[in-house]
C-alpha positions in Angstrom: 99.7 44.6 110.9 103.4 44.6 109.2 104.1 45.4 105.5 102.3 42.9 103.2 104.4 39.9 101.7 103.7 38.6 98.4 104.7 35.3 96.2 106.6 36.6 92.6 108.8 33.2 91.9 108.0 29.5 92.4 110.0 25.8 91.6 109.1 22.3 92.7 110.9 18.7 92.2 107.2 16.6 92.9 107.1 12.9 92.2 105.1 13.7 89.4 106.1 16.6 87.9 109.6 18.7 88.1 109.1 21.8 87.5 105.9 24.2 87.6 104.9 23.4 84.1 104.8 19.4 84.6 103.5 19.5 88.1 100.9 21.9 87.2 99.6 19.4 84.2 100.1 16.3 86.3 98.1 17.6 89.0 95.1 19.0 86.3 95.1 15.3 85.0 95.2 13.7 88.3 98.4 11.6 87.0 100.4 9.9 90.1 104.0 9.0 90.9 103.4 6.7 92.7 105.7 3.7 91.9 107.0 0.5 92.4 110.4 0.7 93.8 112.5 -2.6 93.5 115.3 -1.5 96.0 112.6 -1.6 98.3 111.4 -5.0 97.5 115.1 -5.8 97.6 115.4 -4.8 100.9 112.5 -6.8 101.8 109.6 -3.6 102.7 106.2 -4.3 103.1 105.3 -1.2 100.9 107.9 -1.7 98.3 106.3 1.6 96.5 107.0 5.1 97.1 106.8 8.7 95.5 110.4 9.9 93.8 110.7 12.8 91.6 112.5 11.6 87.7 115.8 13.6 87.3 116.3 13.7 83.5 119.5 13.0 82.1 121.9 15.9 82.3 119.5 18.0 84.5 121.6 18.3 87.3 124.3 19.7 84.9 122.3 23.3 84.7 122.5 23.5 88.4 125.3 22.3 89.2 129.4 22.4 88.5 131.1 18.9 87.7 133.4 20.1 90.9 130.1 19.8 92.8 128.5 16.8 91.5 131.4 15.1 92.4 130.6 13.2 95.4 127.0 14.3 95.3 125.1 11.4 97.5 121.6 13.5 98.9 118.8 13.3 96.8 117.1 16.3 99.5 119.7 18.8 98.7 119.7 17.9 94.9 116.1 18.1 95.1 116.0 21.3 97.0 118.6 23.0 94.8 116.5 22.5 91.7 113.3 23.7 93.4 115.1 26.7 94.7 117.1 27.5 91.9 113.8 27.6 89.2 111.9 29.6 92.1 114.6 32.2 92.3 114.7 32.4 88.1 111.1 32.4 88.6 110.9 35.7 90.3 113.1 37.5 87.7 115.9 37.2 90.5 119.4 37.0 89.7 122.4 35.3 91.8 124.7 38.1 94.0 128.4 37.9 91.8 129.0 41.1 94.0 131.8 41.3 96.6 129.3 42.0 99.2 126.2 39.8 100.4 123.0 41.1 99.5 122.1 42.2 102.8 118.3 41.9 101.9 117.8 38.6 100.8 117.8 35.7 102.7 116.9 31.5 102.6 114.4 30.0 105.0 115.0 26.5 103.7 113.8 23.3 106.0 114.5 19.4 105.8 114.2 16.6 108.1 117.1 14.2 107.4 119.2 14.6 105.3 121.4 12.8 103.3 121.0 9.4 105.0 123.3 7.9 102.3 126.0 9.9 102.7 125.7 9.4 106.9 126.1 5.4 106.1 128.5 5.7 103.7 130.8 8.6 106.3 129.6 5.8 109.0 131.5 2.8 106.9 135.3 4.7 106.4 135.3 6.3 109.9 134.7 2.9 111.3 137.6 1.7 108.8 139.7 4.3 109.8 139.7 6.1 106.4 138.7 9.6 107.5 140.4 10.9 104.5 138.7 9.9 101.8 135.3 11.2 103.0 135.5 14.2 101.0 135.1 17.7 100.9 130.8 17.4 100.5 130.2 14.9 103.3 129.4 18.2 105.9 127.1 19.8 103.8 125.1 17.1 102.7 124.8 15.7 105.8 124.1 18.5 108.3 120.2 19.7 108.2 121.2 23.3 107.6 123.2 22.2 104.0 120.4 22.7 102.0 119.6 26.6 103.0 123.5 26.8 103.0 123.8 25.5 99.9 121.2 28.3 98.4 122.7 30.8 99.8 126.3 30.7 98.7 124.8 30.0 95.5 122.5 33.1 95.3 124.8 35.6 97.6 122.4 36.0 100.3 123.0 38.2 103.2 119.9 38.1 105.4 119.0 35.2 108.0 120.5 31.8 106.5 118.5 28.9 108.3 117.0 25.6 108.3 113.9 24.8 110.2 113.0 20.5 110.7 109.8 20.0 111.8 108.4 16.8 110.0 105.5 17.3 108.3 105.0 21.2 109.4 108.3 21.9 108.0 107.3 23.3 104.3 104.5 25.3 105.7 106.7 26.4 108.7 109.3 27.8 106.8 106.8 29.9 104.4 105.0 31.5 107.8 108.6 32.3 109.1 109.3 34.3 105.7 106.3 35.8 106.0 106.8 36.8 109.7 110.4 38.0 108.5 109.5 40.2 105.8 106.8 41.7 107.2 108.5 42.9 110.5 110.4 44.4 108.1 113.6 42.3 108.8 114.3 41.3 105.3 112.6 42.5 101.9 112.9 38.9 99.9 113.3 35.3 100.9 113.7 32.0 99.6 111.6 29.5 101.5 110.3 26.0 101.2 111.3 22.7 102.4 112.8 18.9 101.0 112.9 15.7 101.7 115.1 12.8 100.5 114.7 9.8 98.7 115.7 6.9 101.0 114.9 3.6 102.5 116.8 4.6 105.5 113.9 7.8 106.1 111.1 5.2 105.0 112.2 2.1 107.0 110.9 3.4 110.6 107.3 3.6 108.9 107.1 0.7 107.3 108.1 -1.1 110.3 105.3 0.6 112.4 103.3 -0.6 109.9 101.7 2.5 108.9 102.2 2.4 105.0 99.9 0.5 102.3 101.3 -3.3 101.8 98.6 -4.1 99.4 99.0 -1.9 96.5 102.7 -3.2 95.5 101.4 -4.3 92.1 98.7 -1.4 91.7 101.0 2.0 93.2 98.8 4.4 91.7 96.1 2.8 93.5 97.8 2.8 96.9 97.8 6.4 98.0 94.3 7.3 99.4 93.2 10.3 101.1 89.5 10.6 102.3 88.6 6.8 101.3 87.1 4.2 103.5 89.5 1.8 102.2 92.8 3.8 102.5 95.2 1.5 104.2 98.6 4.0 105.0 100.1 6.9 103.5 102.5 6.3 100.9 106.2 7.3 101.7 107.0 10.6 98.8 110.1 12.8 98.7 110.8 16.3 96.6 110.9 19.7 97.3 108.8 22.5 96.6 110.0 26.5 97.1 108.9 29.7 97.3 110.0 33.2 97.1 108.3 35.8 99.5 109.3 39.2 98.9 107.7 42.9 100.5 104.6 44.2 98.2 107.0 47.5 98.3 110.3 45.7 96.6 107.9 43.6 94.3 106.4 46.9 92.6 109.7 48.3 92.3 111.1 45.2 90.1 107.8 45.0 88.2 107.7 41.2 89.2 105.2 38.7 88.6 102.9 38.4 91.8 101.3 34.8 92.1 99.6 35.7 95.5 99.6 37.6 98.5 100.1 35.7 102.3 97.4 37.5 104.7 98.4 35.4 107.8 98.9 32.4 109.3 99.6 30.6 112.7 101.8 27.8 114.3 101.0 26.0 117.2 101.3 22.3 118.8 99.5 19.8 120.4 101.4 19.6 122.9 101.5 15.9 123.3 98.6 16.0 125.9 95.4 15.1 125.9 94.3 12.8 122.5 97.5 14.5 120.4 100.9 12.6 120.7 103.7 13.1 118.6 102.3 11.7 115.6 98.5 11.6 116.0 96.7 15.1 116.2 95.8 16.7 119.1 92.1 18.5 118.3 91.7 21.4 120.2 95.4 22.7 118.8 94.4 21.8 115.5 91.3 23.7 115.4 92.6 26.7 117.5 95.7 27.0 114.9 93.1 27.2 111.8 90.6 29.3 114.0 93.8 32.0 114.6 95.3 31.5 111.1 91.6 33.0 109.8 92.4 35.4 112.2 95.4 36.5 111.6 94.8 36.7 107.8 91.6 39.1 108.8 89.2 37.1 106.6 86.3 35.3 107.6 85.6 31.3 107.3 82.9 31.9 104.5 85.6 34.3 102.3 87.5 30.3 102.1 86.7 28.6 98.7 89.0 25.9 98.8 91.2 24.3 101.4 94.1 21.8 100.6 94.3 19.8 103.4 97.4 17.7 105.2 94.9 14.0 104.5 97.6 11.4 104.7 95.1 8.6 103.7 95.4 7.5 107.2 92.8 6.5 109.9 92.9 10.5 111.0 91.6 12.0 108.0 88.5 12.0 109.0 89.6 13.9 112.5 91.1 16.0 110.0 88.1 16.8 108.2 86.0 16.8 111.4 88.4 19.9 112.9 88.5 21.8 110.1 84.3 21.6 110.0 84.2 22.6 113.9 87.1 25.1 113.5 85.2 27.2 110.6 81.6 26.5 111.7 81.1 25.3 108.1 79.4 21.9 107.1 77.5 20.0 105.0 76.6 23.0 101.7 78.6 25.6 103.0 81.9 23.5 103.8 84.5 24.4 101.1 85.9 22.0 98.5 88.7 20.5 100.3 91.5 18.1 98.0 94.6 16.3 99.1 97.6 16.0 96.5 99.2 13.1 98.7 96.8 10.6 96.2 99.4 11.8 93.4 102.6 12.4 95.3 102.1 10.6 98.2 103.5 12.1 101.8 106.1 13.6 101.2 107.1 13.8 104.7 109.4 17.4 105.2 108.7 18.3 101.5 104.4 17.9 101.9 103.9 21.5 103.0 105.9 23.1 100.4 105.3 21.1 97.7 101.5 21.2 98.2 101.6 25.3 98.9 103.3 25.3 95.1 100.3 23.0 94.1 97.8 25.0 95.7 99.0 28.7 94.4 99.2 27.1 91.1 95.3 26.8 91.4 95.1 30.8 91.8 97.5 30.9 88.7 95.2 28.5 86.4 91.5 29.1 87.9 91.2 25.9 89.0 90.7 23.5 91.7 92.4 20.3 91.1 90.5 16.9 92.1 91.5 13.8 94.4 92.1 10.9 93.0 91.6 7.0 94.7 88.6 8.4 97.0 85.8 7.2 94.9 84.6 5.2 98.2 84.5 8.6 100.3 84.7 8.0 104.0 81.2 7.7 105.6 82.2 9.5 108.3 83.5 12.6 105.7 80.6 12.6 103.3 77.8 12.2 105.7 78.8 14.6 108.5 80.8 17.4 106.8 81.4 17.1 103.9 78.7 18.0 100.5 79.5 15.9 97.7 
């Protein structure tokens, strides 16, 4: 069984909303950001739209030094950073001044890329042999592990210090390796969650395999369109969303804030056999990963009110919905509500899981369930064989 693991803090940087406040009242009034992006149309994109959280002036100033903004090229790590750092205040967590780590705490931080920018700009002077004026940032905003790095010198963590990369299982990856951490009893708090950056060079490969909305340029709320018959793509988003897991034991001591409790979960793949592939689902590991998860968590499939599903507004959401029906034995009446915040934020790629396991707690926090948005023409083959509308 293991100790049981808790959530006390929380921060996000969503397309439309940074911070839990302005996500959490974007997401009640189903308000996108989604937008047109002109570097994009520049460039010459088919989907020239795309999901990008709005830094406000002087933002980056409360997490930052002037030292470290100088230079500063990855919008992952920024992103990241102010996710992390509002999850940690969140909790009623300080940073470690101390001469000694906090042996304790730890940062389970993923990302795919990152800082594509800054690899094209490094590119650029090696090729004309100027090495030296790369700078002193160039490493960590351009290796994978800079963002969990990053966090950790700035909070004084002792425990594990990692990045995990696995696409679009990345945010919710990093949360079940917290989980598994803290309640083998290797760490008693952890900062988890996952980012993605803002950048043509990321969203470049999809639009040329032609898997993005090209028709929505002029309409980008519009464009992103999960569970509809007439969804065309995902929509290319970016952000970060972060959590802090900590022991039920060291929680109760602090007298923190506890937004939830994690009962279990599972991780699995498709193997790339069968009907999965690397980017198309196989079934039978889908199902058997949410048929162990319920499992694992000791609940049954009728103690599930509401899922949050992955529903990319792609051709497999209705697979999606189809696997989740066959996994819990659950359809029609008895199927639970099921939403997808990718119609607001769009796919945010590494950043999704996180961002959307913010989104969904935030539902415990406020007693609700928050609604879809662009899937007024529900898929015939969701409404009519799983889903009760």
């Amino acid at each position: 069984m293991g100790r049981r693991v808790v959530i006390t803090g929380m921060g996000v940087c969503a397309p439309n909303g940074v911070g839990l406040s302005e996500f959490s009242k974007a997401l009640y009034q189903g308000k996108s950001g989604i937008r047109f992006q002109s570097r994009l149309k520049a460039l010459e994109f088919g989907c020239q739209i795309a999901g990008e959280p709005l830094i406000k002036d002087n933002l980056l100033e409360q997490y930052f030094t002037p030292l470290q903004l100088r230079g500063l090229n990855a919008s992952g790590l920024v992103y990241g950073v102010i996710a992390g750092k509002d999850a940690w205040d969140d909790a009623g967590l300080k940073p470690n001044i101390g001469k000694s780590p906090n042996w304790d705490h730890g940062i389970i931080f993923g990302t795919g890329m990152s800082g594509a920018d800054k690899f094209r700009e490094a590119i650029y002077k090696v090729d004309n042999k100027e090495v030296r004026r790369l700078g002193s940032t160039t490493v960590v905003q351009t290796m994978t592990s800079g963002i969990s790095a990053y966090l950790g010198g700035m909070l004084g963590c002792g425990n594990q210090v990692t990045s995990n990369s696995s696409a679009c299982t990345t945010g919710t990856e990093s949360v079940l390796m917290a989980y598994d951490r803290i309640a083998s009893g290797k760490a008693e708090v952890l900062l988890t969650g996952s980012c993605s950056d803002s950048d043509p060079y990321i969203w470049g490969g999809f639009d040329a395999m032609r898997i993005l909305p090209r028709d929505y340029n002029d309409d980008p709320g519009a464009a992103s369109r999960p569970m509809s018959a007439s969804a065309q793509g995902f929509v290319p988003g970016s952000g970060a969303g972060a959590l802090v897991l900590e022991s039920l034991e060291s929680a109760k001591k602090r007298g923190a804030k506890i937004y939830a409790e994690v009962l279990g979960g599972e991780i699995n793949s498709g193997g790339q056999v069968g009907e999965g592939s690397m980017t198309a689902p196989n079934s039978e590991a889908v199902q058997r990963c949410i048929q162990r998860a319920v499992q694992n968590a000791g609940i049954q499939p009728k103690d599930i009110d509401a899922i949050n599903g992955h529903l990319t507004a792609t051709t497999k959401d209705a697979l999606e919905i189809s696997n989740w029906s066959k996994a819990l034995g659950l359809q029609g009446e008895r199927f639970p509500y099921i939403n997808s915040f990718k119609g607001m934020i769009g796919h945010c790629i590494a950043a999704a899981g996180s961002i959307e396991c913010v989104g969904s707690i935030l539902q415990l926090e406020e007693g609700v369930i928050y609604g879809n948005i662009n899937c007024d023409d529900l898929h015939p083959r969701d409404y009519q064989n799983y889903i009760h509308s």
